[in-house]
Residue, then its C-alpha position, 0 to 999 in steps of 0.5 A: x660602129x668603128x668599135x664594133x669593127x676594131x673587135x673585129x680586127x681583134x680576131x684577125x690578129x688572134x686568130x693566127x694565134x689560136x688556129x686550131x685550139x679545141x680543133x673546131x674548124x674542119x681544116x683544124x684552124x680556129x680562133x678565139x675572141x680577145x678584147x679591143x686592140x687589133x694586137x692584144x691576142x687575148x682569148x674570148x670565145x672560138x670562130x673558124x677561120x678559113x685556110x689561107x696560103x699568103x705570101x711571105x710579105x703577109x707576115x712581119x718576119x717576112x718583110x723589113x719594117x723599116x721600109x714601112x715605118x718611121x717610129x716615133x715616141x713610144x716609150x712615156x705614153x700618157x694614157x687614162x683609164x677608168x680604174x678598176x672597181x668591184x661593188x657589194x653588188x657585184x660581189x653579190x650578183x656573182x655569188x647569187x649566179x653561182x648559187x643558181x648552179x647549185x640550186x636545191x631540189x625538193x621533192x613533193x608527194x603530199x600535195x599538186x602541181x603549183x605554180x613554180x613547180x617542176x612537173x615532171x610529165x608525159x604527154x601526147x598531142x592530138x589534132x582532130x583526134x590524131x598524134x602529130x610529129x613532134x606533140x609527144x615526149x616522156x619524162x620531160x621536166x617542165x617549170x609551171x608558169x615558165x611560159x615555155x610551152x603555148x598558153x594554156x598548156x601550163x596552166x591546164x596543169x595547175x591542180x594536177x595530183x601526182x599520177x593523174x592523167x588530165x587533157x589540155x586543150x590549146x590553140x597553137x598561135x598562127x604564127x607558130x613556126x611549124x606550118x602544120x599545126x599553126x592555128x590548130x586546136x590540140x588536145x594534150x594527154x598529160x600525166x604527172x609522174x612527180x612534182x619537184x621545186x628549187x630555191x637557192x641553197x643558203x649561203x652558210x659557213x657549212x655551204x662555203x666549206x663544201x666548195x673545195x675552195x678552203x675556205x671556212x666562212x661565208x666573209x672568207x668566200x666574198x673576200x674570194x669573190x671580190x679578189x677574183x673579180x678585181x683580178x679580171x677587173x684589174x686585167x681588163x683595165x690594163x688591156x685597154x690601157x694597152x689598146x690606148x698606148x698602143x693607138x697612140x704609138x701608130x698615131x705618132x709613127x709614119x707609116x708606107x703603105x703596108x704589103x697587100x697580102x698582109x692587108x689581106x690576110x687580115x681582111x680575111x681573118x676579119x670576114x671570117x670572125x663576122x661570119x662566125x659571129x653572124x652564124x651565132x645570132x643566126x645571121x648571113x653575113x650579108x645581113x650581119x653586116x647591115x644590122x650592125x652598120x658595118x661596111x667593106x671601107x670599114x672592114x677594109x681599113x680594120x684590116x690595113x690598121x691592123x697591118x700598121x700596128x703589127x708593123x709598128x709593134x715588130x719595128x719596137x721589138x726589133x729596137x728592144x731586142x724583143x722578138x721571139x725565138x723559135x726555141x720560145x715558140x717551141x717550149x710554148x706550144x709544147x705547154x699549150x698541146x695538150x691544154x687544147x687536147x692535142x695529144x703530142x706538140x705535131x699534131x698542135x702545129x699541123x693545126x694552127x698558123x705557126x707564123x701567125x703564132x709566132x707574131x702574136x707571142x713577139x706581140x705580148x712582149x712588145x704590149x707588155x714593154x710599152x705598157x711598163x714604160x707608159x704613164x698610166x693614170x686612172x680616174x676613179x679610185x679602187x675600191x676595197x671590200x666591205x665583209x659585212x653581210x648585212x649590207x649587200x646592196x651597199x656599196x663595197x667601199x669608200x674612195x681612196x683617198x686620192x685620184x690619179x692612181x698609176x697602176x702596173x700592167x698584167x696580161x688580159x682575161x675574162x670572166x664570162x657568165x652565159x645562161x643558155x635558152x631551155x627546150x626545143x623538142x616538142x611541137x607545142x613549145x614556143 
């Protein structure tokens, strides 16, 4: 659970940062997701966040950090992490998800409808012989044995020729979410209009060279592959690697107790990533809360470590001269305006939490120093590709030769791959 609730303090931070990117909030003000420190700022996905005025003490640059810390040690931080590794299989799950996007389409005229096919299809749904609300659609493409529709259905089609019109008769279970047709018998009116299959297109040189990567061969493109999932690897080793040091400097750091609104302000921001985060599993965020085990003392004291650390991390900028001009804030969000979709620089920082902003850039500076000045040592060895296309479920490589492995820092990213749920129209879906 304390996991769960530092990704929530992740947000708070972040969420001064990105307020307003792709304008999805009504107040224009939204957030985006990043990894495990309450102070990386890294990018995930978008939650709203609330317009709040604080007080100027809710910022670092509205307050003397010296009043509320001590530093100690911060240059030299020892840390391990778990190196960065990419397998054959990786390589091989990635490329197999991207060639899911690109599947092939084959149309069938010279036989019926199996299982496995699309069966593109009208139909219409009766109950004692009368059309019911939502029992009906034309031109739906519909997966035979997919079970996206109530037993029966799908079945019923198996057999069916192109253009013939056939009835189905199925019993809607009694737990179906639409009261009016629970429990009922329907008949469904179906024709199929044509029938259609898709398979993976094969992984060739030719396959490859139509990907507008230049690249030439099926060995070229796994090697690309790997590279750009070692990257992300490599990026997400270093974040953690930041998360850690970062710990360990507030750990050996006296801290007063940090101004209220800045507790606040983070409490807020982390209420609101959790209720966006509710929102999306279709959650309250009363019941959000209970299901993940979360509780006020947590949230709250996600909320008073994330003040700690923004304190810690502004006293090491003020020590290293590493705090952000407006000059930079300014060529910053002149780059990023139109990345968001805003069209002029105004209207981008009408939109998003400028103070905030500006903390979360004098944060990647300060992150990035203490991670160029610690002692970082991995436990596992780096693996490198294996080309040979023969053996995809191998592993990719062979251990380096020696452990503990000292690795230099980049900013964080990710990769996220998503597949989204199918059908919700008719009636006799599930």
């Amino acid at each position: 659970m304390k996991k769960f609730i530092t990704t929530m303090t992740v947000l708070a931070l972040s969420a001064s940062v990105f307020a307003g990117c792709g304008k999805t909030a009504e107040n224009g003000e939204s957030t985006q997701a990043g990894t495990e420190s309450a102070a990386t700022g890294e990018t995930g996905s978008e939650t709203a966040a609330a317009a709040v005025e604080y007080g100027e003490d809710a910022y670092v640059d509205g307050i003397n950090v010296a009043d509320y810390v001590t530093l100690g040690e911060y240059k030299g931080i020892e840390v391990t992490e778990t190196a960065p590794t990419v397998t054959d299989d990786y390589v091989q799950s990635y490329i197999d998800y991207a060639l899911q996007s690109n599947m092939v389409t084959t149309e069938i005229t010279d036989r019926a409808v199996q299982t496995g096919d699309f069966a593109n299809i009208d139909y219409e749904g009766k109950i004692d012989g009368v059309a019911f609300e939502g029992g009906t659609d034309k031109g739906y493409d519909l997966e035979i044995g997919s079970g996206s529709f109530i037993d029966g259905f799908e079945d019923g089609l198996i057999g069916a020729e192109i253009g013939e019109t056939r009835d189905v008769a199925v019993t809607f279970p009694e737990s179906y979410p639409n009261a009016d047709v629970a429990g009922k018998e329907a008949v469904f009116t179906v024709t199929v209009n044509s029938i259609h299959t898709k398979s993976l297109p094969e992984l060739t040189d030719e396959y490859v060279k139509g990907l507008e990567l230049d690249l030439a061969t099926v060995d070229e493109y796994k090697q690309y592959v790997f590279d750009m999932l070692m990257e992300d690897e490599q990026n997400t080793h270093d974040s953690n690697a930041q998360i850690d040091i970062l710990a360990k400097v507030v750990e050996n750091s006296e801290f007063k107790e940090p101004p209220a609104d800045m507790v606040t302000r983070y409490y807020d921001r982390i209420k609101a990533n959790m209720s966006s985060y509710a929102a999306m599993y279709g959650y309250d965020l009363e019941s959000f809360m209970a299901a993940t085990g979360s509780s006020e003392e947590q949230i709250q004291e996600s909320a008073a470590q994330a003040a700690r650390e923004i304190i810690a991390m502004k006293a090491i900028a003020d020590a290293e001269e590493l705090n952000v001009t407006d000059e930079e804030v300014e060529a910053e969000l002149q780059k990023n305006a139109a990345d968001y979709g805003y069209e002029d620089v105004e209207e981008y920082k009408s939109a998003i939490d400028l103070k905030g902003y500006k903390e979360y850039m004098m944060t990647e500076k300060v992150l990035s120093f203490l991670f160029d000045n610690a002692v970082v040592t991995d436990t596992e060895p780096v693996q490198e590709l294996n080309t040979d296309t023969e053996g995809t479920t191998e592993t990719a490589t062979e251990a380096a030769e020696t452990e503990g492995t000292e690795t230099a820092g980049t900013e964080t990213g990710a990769v996220e791959e998503t597949e989204s749920a199918a059908g919700t129209q008719a009636a006799d879906k599930k």
